[in-house]
gemmi code that builds the backbone of each chain (N, CA, C; Angstrom):
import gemmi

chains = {
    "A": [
        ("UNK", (173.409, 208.166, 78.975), (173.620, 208.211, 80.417), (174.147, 209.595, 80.774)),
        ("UNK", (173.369, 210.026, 81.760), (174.452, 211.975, 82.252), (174.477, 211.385, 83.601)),
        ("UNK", (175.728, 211.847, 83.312), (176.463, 212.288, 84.872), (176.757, 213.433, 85.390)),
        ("UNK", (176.658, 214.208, 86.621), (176.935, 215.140, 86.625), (176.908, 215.112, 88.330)),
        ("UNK", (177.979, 216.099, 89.039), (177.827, 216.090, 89.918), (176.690, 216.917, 90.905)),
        ("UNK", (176.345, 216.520, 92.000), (174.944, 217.396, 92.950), (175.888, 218.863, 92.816)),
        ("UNK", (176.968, 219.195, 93.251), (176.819, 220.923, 93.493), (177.134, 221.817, 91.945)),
        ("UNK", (177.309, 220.732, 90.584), (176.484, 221.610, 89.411), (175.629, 221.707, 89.062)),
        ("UNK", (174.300, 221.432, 89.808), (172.975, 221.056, 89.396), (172.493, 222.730, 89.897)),
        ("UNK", (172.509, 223.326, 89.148), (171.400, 224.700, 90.485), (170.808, 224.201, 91.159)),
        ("UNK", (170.728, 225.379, 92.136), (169.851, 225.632, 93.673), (168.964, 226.849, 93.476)),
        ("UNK", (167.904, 226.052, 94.126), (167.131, 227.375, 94.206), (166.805, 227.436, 95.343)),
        ("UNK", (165.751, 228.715, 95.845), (165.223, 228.645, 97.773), (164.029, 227.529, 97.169)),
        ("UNK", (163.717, 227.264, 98.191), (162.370, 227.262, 98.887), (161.307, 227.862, 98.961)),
        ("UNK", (160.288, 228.598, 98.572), (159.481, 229.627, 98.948), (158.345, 229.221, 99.300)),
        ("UNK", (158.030, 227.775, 99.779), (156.863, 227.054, 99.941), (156.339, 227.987, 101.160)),
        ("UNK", (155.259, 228.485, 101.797), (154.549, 228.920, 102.729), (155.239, 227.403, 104.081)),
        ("UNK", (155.687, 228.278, 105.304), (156.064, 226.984, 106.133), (157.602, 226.843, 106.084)),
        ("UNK", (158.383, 227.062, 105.026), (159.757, 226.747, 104.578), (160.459, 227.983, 105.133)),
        ("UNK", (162.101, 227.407, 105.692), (162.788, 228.624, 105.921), (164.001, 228.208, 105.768)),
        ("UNK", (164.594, 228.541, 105.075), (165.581, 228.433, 104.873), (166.389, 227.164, 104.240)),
        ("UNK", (165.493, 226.871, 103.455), (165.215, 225.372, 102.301), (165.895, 226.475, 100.962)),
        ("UNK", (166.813, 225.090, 100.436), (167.146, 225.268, 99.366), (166.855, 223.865, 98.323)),
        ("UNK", (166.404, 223.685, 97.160), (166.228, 222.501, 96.512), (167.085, 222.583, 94.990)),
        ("UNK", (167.913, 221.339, 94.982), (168.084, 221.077, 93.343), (167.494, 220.187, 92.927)),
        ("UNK", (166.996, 219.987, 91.331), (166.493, 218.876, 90.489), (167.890, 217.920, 90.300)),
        ("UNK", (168.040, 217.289, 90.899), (169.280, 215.846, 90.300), (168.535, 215.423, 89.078)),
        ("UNK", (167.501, 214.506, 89.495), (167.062, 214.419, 88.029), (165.418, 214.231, 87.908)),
        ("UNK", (164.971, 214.908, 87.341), (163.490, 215.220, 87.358), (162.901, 215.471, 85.376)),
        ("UNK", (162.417, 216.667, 85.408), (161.560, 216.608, 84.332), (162.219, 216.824, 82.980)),
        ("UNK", (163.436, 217.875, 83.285), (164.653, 217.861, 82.288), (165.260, 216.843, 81.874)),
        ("UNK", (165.706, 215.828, 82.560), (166.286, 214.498, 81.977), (164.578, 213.617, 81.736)),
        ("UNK", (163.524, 214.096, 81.553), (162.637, 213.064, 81.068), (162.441, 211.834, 81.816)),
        ("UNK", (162.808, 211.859, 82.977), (162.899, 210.749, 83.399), (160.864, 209.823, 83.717)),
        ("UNK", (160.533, 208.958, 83.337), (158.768, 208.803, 83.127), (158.621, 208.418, 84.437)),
        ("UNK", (159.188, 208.079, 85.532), (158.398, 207.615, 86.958), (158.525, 208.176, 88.201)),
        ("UNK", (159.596, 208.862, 88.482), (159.771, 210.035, 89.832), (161.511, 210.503, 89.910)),
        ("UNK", (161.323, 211.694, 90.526), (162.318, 212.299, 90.622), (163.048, 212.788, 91.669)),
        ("UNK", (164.114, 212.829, 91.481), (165.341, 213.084, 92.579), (165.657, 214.207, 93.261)),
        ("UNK", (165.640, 214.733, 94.394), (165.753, 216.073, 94.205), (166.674, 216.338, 95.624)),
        ("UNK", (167.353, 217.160, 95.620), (168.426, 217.389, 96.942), (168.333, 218.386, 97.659)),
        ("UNK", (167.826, 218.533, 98.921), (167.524, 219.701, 99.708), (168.440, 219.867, 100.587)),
        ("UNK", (169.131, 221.550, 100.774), (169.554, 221.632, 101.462), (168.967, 222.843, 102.619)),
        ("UNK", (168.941, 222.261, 104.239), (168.579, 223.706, 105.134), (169.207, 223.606, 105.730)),
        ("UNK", (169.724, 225.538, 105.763), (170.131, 225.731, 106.942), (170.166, 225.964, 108.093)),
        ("UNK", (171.134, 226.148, 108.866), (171.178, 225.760, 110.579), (169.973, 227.148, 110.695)),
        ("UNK", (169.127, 225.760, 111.815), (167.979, 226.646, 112.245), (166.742, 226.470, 111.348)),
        ("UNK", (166.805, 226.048, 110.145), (165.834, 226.300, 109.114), (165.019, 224.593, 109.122)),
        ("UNK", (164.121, 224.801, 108.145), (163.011, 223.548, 108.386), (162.210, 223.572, 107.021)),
        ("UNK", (161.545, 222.749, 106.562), (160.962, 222.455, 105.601), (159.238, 222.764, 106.492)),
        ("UNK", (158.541, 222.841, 105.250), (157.106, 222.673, 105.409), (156.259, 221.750, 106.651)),
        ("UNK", (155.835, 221.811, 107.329), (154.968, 220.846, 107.707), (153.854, 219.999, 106.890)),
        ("UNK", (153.621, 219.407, 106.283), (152.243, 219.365, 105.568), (152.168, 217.789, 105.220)),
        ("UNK", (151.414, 217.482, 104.582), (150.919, 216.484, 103.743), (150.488, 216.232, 102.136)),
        ("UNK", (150.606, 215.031, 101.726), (150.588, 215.049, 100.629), (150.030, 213.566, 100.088)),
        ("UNK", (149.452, 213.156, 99.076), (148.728, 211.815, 98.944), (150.042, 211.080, 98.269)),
        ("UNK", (151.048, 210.877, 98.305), (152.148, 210.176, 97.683), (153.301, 210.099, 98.606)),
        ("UNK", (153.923, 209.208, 98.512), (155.200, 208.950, 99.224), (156.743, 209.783, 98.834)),
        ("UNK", (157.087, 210.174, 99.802), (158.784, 210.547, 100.024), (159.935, 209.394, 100.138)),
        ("UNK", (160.476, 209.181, 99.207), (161.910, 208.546, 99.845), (163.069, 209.062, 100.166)),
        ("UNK", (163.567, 208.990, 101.572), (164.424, 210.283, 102.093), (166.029, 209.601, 102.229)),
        ("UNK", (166.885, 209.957, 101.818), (168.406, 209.611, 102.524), (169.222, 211.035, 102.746)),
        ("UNK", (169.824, 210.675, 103.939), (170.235, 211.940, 104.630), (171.613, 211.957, 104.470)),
        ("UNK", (172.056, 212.746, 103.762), (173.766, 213.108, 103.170), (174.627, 213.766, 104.432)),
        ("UNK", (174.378, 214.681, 104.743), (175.099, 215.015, 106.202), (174.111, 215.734, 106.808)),
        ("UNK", (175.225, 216.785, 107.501), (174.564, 217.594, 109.274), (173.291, 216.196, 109.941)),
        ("UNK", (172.733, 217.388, 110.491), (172.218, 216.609, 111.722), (170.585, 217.463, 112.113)),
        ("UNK", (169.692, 216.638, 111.624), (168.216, 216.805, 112.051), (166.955, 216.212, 112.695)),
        ("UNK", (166.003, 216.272, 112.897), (164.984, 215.807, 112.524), (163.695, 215.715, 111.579)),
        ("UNK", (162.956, 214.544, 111.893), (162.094, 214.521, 111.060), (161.021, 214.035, 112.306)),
        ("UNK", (160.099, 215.321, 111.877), (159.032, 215.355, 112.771), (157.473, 214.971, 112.277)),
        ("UNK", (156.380, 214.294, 112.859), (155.122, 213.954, 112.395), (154.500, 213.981, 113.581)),
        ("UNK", (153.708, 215.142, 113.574), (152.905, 215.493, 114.231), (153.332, 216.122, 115.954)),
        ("UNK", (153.472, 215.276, 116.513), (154.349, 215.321, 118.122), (155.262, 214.736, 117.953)),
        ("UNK", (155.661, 213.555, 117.362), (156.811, 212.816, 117.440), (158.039, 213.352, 116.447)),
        ("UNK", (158.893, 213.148, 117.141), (160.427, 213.720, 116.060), (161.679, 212.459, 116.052)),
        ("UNK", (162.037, 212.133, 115.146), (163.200, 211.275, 115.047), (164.221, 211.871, 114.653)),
        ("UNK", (165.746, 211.935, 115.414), (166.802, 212.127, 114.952), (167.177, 211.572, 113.922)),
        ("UNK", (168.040, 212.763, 112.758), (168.495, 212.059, 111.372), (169.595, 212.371, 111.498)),
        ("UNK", (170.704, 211.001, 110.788), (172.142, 211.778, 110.439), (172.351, 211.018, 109.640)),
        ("UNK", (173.736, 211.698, 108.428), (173.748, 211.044, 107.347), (174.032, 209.459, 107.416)),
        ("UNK", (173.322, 208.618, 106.490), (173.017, 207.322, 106.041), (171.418, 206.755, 106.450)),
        ("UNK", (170.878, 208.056, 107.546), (169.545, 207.665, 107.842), (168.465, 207.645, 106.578)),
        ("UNK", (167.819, 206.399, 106.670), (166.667, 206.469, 105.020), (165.057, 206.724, 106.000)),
        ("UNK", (164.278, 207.591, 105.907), (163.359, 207.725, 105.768), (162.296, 207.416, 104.793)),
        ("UNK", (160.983, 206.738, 105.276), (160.007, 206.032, 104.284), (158.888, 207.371, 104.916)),
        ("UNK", (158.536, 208.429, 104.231), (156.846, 208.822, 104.163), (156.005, 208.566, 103.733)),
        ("UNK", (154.805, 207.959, 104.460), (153.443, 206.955, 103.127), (153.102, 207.912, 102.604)),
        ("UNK", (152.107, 208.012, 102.034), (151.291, 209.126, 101.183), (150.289, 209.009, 102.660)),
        ("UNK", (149.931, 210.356, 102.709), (149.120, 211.334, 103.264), (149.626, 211.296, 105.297)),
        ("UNK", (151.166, 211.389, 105.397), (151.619, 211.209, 106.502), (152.522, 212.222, 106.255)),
        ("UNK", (151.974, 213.325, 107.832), (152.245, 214.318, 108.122), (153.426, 214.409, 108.328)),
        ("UNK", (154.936, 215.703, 107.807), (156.180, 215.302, 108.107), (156.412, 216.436, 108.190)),
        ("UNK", (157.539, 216.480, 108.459), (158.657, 217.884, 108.296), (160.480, 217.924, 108.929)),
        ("UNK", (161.033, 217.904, 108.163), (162.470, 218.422, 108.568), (162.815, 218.925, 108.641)),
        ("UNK", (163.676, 219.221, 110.081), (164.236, 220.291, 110.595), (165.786, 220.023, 110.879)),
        ("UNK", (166.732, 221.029, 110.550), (167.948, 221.026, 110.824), (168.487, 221.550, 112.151)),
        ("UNK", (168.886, 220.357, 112.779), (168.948, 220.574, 114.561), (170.440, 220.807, 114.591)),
        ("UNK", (171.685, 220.649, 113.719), (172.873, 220.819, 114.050), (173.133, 222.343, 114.099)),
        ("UNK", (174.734, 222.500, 113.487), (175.180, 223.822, 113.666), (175.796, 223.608, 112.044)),
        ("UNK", (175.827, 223.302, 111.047), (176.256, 222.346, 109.854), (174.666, 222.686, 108.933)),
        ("UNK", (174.655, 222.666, 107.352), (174.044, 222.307, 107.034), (173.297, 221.130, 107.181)),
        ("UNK", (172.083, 220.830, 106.644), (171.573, 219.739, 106.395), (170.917, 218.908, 105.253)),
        ("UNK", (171.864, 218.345, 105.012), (171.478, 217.528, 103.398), (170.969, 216.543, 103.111)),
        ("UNK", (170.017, 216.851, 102.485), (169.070, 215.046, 102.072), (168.691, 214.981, 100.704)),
        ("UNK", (168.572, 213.853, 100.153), (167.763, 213.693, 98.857), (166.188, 213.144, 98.878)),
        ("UNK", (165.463, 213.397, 98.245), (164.252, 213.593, 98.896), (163.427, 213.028, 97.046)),
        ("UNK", (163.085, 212.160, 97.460), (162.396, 211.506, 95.875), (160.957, 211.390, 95.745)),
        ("UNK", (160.278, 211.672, 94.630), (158.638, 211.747, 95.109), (158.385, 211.285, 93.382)),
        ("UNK", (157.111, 210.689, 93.356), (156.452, 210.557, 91.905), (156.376, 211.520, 91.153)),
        ("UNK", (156.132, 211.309, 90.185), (156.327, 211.917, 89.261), (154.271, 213.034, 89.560)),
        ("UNK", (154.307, 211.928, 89.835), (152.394, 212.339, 90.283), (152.456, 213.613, 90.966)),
        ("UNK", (153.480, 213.651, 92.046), (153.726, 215.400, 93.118), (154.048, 216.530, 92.070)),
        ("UNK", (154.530, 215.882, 90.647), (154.669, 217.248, 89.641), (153.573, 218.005, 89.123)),
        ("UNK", (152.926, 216.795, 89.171), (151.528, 217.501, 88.235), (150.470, 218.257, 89.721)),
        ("UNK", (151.156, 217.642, 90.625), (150.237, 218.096, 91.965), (150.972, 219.621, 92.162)),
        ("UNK", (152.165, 219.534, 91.881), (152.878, 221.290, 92.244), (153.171, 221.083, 93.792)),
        ("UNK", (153.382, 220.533, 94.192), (153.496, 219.983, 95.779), (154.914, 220.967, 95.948)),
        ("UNK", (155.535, 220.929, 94.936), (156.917, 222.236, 95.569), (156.543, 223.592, 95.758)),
        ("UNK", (155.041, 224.150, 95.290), (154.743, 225.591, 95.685), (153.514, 225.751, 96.439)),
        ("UNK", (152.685, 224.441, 96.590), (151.335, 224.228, 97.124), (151.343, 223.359, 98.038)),
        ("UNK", (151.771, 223.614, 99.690), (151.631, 223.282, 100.451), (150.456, 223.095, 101.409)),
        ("UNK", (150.129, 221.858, 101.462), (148.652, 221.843, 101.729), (148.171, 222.263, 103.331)),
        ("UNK", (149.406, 222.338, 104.278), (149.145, 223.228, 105.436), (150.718, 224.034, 106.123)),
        ("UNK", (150.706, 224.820, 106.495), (151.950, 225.197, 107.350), (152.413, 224.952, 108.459)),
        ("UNK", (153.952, 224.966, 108.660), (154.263, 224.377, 109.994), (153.882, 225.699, 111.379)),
    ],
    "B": [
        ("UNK", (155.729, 207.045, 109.759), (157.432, 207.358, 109.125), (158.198, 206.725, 109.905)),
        ("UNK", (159.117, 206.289, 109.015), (159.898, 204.642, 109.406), (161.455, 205.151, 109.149)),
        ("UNK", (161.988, 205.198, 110.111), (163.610, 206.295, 109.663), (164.352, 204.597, 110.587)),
        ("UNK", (165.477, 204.275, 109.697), (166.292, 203.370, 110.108), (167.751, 203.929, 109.470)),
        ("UNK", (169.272, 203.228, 109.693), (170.190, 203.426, 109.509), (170.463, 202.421, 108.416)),
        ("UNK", (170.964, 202.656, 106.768), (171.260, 202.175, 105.907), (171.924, 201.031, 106.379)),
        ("UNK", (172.931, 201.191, 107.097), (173.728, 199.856, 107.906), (172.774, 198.889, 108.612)),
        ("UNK", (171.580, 199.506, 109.123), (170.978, 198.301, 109.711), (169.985, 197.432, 108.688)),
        ("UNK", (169.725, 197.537, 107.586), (169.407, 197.309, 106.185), (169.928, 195.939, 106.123)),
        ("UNK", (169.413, 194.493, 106.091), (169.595, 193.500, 105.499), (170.948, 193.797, 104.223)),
        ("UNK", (171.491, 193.481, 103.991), (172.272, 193.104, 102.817), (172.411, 191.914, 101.964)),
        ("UNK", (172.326, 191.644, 101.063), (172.544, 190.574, 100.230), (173.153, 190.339, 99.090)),
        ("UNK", (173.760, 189.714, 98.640), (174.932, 189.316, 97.446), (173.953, 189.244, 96.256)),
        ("UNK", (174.138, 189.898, 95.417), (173.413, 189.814, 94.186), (173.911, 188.843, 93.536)),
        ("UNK", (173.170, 187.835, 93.207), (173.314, 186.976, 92.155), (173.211, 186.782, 90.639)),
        ("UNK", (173.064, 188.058, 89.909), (172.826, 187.862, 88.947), (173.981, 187.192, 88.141)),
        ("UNK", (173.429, 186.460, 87.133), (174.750, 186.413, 86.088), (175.578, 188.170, 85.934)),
        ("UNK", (176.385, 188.219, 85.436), (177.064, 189.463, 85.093), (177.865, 189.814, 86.226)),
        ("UNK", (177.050, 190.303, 87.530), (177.273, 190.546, 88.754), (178.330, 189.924, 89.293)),
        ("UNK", (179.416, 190.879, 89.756), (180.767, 190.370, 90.337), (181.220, 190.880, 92.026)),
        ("UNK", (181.106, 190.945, 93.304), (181.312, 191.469, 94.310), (180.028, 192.517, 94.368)),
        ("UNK", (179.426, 192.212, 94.091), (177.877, 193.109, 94.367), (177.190, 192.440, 95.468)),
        ("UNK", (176.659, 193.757, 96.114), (175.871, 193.560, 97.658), (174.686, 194.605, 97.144)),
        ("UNK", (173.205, 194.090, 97.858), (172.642, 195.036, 97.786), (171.242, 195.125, 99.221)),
        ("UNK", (171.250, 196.447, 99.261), (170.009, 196.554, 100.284), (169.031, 197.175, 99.836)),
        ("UNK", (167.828, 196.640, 100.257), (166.610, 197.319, 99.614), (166.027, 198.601, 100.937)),
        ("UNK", (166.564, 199.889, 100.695), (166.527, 200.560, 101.559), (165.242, 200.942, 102.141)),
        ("UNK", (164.469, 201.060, 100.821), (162.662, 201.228, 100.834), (162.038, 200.673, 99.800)),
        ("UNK", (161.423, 199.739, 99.694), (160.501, 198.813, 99.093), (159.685, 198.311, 99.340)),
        ("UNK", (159.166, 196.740, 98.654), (157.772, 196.519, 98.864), (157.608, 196.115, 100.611)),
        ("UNK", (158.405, 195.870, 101.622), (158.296, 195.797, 102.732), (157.434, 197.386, 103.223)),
        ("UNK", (157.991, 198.118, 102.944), (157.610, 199.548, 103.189), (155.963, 199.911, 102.706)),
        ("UNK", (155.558, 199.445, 101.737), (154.552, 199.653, 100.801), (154.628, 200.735, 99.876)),
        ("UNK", (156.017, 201.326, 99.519), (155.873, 202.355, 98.946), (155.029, 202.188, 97.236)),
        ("UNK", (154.398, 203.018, 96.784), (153.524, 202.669, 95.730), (154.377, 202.739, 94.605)),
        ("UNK", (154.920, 203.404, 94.227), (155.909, 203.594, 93.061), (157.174, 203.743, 92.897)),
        ("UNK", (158.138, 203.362, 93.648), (159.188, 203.031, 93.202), (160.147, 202.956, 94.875)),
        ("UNK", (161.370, 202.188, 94.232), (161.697, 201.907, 95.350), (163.405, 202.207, 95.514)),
        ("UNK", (164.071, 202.114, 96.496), (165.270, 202.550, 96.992), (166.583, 201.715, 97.434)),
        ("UNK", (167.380, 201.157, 96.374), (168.098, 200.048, 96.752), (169.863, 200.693, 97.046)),
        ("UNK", (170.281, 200.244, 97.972), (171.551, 200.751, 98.161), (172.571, 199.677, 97.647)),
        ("UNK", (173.655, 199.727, 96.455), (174.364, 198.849, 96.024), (176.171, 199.094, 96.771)),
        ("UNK", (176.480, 197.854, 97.296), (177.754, 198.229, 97.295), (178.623, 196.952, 96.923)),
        ("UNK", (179.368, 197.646, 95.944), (180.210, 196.654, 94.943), (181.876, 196.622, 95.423)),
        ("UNK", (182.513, 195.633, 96.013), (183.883, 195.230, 95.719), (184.334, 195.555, 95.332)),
        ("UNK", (186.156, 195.725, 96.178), (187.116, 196.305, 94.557), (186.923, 195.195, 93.835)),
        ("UNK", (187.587, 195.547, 92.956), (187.764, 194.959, 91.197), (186.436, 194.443, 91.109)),
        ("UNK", (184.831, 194.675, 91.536), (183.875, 194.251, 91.521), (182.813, 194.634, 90.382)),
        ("UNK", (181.630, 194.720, 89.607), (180.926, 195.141, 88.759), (179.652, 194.685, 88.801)),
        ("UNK", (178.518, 195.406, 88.154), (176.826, 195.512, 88.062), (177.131, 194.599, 86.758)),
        ("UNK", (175.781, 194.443, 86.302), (175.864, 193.960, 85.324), (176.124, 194.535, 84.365)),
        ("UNK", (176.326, 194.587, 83.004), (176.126, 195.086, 81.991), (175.220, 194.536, 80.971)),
        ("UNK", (173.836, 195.577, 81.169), (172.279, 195.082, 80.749), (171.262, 196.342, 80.676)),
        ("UNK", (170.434, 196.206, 79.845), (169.204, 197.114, 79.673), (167.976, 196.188, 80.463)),
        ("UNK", (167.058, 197.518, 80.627), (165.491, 196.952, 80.972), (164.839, 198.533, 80.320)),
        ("UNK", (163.565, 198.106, 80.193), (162.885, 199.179, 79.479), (161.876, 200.191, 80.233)),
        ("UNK", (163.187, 200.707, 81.678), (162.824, 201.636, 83.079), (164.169, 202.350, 83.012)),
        ("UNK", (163.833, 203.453, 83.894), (165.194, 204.374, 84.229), (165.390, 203.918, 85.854)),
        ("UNK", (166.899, 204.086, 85.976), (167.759, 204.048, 87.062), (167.892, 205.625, 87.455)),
        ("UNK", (167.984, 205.817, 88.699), (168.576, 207.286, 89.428), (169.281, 207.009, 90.746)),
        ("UNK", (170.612, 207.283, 90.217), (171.826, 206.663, 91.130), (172.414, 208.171, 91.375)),
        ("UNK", (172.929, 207.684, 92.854), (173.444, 208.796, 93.396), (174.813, 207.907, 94.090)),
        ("UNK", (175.152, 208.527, 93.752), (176.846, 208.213, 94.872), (177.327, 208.204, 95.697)),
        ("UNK", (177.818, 208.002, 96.886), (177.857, 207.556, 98.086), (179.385, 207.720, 98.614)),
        ("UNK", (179.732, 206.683, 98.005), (181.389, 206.460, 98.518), (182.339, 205.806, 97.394)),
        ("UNK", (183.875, 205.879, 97.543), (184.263, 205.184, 96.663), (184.587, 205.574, 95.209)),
        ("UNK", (184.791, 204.854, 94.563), (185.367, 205.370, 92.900), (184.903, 204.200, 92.477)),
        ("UNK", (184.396, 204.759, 90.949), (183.856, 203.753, 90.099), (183.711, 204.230, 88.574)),
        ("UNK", (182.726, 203.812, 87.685), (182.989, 204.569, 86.424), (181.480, 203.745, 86.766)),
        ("UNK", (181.098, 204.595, 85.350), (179.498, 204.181, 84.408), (179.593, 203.830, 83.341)),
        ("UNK", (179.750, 202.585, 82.761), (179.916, 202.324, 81.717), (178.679, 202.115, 80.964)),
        ("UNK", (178.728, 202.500, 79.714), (177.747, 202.418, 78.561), (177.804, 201.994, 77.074)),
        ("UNK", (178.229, 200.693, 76.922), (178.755, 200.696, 75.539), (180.822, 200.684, 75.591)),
        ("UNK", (180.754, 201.376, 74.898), (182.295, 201.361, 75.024), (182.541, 202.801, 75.852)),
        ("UNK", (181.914, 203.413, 76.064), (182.147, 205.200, 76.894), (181.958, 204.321, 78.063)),
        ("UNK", (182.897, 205.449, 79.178), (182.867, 205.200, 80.376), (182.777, 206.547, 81.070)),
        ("UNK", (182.322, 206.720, 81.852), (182.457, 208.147, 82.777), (182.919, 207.607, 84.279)),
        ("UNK", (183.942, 208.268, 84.570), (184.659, 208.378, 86.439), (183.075, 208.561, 87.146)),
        ("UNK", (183.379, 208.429, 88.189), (181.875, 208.590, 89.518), (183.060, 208.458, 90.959)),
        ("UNK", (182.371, 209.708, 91.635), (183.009, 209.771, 92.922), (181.546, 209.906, 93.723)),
        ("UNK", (182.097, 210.039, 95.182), (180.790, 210.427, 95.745), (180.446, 211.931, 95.813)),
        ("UNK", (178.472, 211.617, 95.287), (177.909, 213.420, 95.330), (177.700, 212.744, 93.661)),
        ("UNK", (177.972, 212.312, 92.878), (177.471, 212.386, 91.519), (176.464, 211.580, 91.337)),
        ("UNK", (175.848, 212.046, 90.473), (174.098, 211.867, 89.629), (174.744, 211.199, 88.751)),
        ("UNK", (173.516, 210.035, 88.622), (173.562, 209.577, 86.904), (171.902, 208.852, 87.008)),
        ("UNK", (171.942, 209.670, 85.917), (170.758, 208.881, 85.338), (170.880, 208.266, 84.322)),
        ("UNK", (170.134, 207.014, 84.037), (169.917, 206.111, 82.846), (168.870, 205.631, 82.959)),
        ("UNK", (168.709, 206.259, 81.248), (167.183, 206.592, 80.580), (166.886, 205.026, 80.671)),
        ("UNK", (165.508, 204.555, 80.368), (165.370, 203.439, 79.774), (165.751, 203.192, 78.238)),
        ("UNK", (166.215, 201.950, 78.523), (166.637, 200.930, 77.166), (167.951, 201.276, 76.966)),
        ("UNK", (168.609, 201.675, 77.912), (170.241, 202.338, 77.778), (170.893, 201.204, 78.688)),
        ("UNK", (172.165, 200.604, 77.428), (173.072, 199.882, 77.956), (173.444, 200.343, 79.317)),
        ("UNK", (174.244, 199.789, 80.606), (174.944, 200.357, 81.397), (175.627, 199.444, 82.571)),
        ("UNK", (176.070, 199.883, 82.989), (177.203, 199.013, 83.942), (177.522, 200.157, 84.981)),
        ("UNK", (178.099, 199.523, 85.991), (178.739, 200.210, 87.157), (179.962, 199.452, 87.540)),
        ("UNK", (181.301, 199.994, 87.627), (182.236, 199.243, 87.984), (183.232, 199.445, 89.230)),
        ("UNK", (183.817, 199.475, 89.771), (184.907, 199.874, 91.243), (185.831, 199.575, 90.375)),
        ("UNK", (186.311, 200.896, 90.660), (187.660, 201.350, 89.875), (188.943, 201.755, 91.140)),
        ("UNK", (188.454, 201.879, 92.672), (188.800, 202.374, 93.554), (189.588, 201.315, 93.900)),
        ("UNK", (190.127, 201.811, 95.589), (190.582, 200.644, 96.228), (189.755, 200.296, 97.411)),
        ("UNK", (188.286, 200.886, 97.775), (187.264, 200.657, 98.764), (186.384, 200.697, 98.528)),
        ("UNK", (185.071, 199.642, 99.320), (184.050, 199.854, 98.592), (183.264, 200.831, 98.035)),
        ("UNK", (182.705, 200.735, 96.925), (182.184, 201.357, 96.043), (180.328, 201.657, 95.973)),
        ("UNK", (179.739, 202.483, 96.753), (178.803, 202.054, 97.573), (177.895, 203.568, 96.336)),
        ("UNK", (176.446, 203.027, 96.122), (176.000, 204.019, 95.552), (174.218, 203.415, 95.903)),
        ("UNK", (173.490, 204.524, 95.629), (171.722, 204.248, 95.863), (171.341, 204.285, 94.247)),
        ("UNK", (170.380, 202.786, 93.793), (170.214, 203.139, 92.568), (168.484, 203.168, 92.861)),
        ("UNK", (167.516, 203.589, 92.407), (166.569, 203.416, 92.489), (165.894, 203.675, 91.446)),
        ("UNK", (164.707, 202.700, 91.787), (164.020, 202.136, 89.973), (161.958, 202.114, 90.265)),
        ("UNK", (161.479, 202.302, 89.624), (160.743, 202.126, 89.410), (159.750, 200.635, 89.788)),
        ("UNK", (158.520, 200.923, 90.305), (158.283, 199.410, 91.162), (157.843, 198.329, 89.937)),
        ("UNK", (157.549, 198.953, 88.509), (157.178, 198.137, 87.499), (158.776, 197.496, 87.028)),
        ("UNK", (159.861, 197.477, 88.021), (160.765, 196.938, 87.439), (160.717, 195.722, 88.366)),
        ("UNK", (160.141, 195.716, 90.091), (160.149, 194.772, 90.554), (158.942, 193.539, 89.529)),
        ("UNK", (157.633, 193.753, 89.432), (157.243, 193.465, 88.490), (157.888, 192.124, 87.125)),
        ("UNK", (159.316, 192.791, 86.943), (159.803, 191.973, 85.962), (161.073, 191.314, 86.355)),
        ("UNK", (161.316, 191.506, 87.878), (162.276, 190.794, 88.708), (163.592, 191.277, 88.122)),
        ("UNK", (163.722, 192.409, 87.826), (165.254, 192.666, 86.706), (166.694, 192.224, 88.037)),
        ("UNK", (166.142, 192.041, 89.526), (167.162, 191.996, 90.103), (167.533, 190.715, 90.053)),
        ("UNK", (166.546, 189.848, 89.307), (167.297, 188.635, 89.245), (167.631, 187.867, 87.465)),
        ("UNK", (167.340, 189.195, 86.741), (166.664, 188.667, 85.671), (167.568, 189.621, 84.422)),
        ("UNK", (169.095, 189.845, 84.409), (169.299, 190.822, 83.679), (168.795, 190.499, 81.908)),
        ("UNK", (169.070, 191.050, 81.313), (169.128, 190.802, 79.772), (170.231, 190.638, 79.065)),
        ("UNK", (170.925, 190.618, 79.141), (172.424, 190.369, 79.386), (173.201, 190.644, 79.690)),
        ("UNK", (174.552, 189.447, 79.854), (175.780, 189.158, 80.790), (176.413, 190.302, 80.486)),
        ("UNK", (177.906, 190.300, 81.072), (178.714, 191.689, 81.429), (179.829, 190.729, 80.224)),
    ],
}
model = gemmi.Model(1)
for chain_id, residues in chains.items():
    chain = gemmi.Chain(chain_id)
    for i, (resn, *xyz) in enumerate(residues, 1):
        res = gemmi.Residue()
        res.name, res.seqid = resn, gemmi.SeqId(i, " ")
        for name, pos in zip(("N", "CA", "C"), xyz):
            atom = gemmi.Atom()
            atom.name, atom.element = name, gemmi.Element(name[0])
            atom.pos, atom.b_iso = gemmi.Position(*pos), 0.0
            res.add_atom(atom)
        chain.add_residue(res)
    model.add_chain(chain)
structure = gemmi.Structure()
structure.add_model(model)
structure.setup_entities()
């Protein structure tokens, strides 16, 4: 069993085409071996936003603090921490950090988005 | 995309044998259709506990609120909120409230665990 806390895990940016000011850690992904999907903790900052895009697999989202949305297409829903977000596979999304505060979420995807590279191959921009 | 508040989440008393002051919500699951794995939010009672049991899937728990430990065997590790744990498959483990408030954490598993009903079905007692 490892334990370890989210702010010893490195951070890295973002550099997805679309991304600004995205930072991501592995909680637990390909290093702990884990065989079915992985955990991963994004943080953006005020002002900043994730990718727009799509992808054939599902997101499971819980929102740790600050204050955003999550947008698909025209529509945007306010997030704040304890909000859980469900993305199906191939449903258009993107989060944006609307506070003045970071914005923190954990953000879980199959193991399938690894072999897809979905963290550097964004299939359109916001 | 389906964004709700963890609080507005059904809750329910886990029944397993082992299981002592355990609540749990299925934050994203087969209601959702997610394809591979799913998102349960546990919150355990003081002096409350998970079971202590294997299945042959990994857990990826994140922490929430509260004080608790991870037990594995006779090792135990502290857990506050913000800490990771993963447990591999076929690894003993337990979760306990060690605090004086609830003890609230997201464990999420793999959908081939719904499959074998482990939420009602441990392998053995605590």
């Amino acid at each position: 069993m490892q334990v370890q806390h989210y702010e010893r895990v490195p951070q890295n940016p973002v550099n997805m085409p679309g991304a600004q000011g995205c930072a991501i850690r592995w909680l637990v992904g390909p290093d702990q071996g884990a065989p079915n999907f992985a955990m991963r903790q994004f943080e953006v900052s005020v002002g900043g936003h994730t990718p727009q895009h799509t992808h054939p697999y599902e997101h499971e989202v819980y929102v740790l603090e600050g204050r955003g949305v999550a947008r698909s297409g025209d529509a945007e829903q306010p997030l704040r921490g304890g909000d859980v977000v469900y993305v199906a596979p191939n449903e258009v999304h993107q989060f944006r950090n609307t506070g003045d505060t970071p914005f923190k979420f954990l953000c879980l995807v199959p193991n399938v988005a690894l072999e897809k590279q979905v963290a550097v191959a964004p299939e359109c921009d916001s």
